[in-house]
C-alpha positions as CSV (number, residue, x, y, z in Angstrom):
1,X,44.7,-22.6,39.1
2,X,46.0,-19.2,38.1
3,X,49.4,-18.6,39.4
4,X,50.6,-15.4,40.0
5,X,54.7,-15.2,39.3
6,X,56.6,-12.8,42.0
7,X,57.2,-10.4,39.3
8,X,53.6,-9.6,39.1
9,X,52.9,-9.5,42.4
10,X,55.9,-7.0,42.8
11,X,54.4,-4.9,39.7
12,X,51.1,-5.0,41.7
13,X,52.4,-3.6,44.8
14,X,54.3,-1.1,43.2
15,X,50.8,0.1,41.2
16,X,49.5,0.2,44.5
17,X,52.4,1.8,46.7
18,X,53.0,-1.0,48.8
19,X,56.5,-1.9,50.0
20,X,56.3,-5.7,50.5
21,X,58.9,-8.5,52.4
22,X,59.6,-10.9,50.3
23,X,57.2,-13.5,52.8
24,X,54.5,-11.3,52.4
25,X,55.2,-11.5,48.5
26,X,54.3,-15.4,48.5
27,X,51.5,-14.9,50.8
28,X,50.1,-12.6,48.4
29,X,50.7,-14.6,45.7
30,X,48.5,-17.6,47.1
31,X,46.3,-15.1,48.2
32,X,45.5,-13.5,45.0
33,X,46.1,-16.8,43.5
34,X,42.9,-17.9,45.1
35,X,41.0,-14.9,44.3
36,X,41.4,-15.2,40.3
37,X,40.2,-18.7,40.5
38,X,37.1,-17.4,42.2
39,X,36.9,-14.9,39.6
40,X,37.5,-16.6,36.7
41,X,34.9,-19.3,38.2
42,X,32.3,-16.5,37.7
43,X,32.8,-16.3,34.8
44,X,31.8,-20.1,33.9
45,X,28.1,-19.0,35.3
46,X,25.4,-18.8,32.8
47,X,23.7,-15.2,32.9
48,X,21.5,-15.5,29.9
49,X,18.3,-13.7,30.4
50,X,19.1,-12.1,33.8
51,X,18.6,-8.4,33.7
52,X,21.4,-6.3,35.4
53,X,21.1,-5.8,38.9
54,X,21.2,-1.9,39.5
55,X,19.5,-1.7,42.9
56,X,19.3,-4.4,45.5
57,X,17.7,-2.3,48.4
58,X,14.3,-2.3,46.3
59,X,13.6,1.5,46.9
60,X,12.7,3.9,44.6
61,X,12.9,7.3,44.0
62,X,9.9,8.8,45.9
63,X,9.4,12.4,44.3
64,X,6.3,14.6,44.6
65,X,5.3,16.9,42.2
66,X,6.7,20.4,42.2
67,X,3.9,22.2,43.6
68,X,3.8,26.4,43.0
69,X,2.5,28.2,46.7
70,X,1.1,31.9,46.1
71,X,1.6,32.6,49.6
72,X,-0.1,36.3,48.5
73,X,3.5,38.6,49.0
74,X,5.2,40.3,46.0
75,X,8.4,41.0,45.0
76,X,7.9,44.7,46.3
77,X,7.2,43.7,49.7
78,X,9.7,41.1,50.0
79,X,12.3,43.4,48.4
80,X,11.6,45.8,50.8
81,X,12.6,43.7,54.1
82,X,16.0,43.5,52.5
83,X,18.7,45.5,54.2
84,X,20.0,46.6,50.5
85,X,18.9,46.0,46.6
86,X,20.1,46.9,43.3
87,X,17.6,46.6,40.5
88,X,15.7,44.4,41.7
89,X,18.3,41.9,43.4
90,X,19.5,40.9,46.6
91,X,22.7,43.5,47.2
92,X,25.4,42.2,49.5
93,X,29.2,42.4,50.5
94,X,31.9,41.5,47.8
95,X,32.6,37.7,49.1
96,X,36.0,37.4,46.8
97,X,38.8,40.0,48.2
């Protein structure tokens, strides 16, 4: 069992920003205790031959193909709905003071 020492469960908290009472530093210190076993149990599982898991959901990118519409208008009749242009762009206000 990994045991963490109160200096590194101090050092922790202070990484983190955490002001701890000294009761909640041995409670953390079983605490995370516990959770290194688990980890370090993990690692003691045989992976050979799995394939990383990326995605467990099972969807997929669903795309369609970019399809060009000639909906029959031109620039020059678009352009000309505009309140304001300038060579051939859309004119407007200054945004940035």
């Amino acid at each position: 069992m990994v045991k963490l020492s109160k200096e590194e469960i101090l050092k922790l908290a202070n990484l983190a920003q955490l002001k701890l009472t000294s009761d909640e530093v041995s409670e953390f210190s079983s605490e995370l205790s516990l959770i290194l076993d688990y980890v370090s149990h993990l690692d003691t599982i045989d992976v050979e031959g799995l394939l990383p898991t990326y995605q467990v959901t099972g969807l997929e990118n669903v795309t369609r193909e970019d399809i060009k519409i000639d909906y029959k208008v031109d620039k020059k009749q678009l352009m000309s709905n505009l309140p304001s242009s300038k060579d051939g762009q859309i004119q407007v206000k200054r945004m940035i003071g």
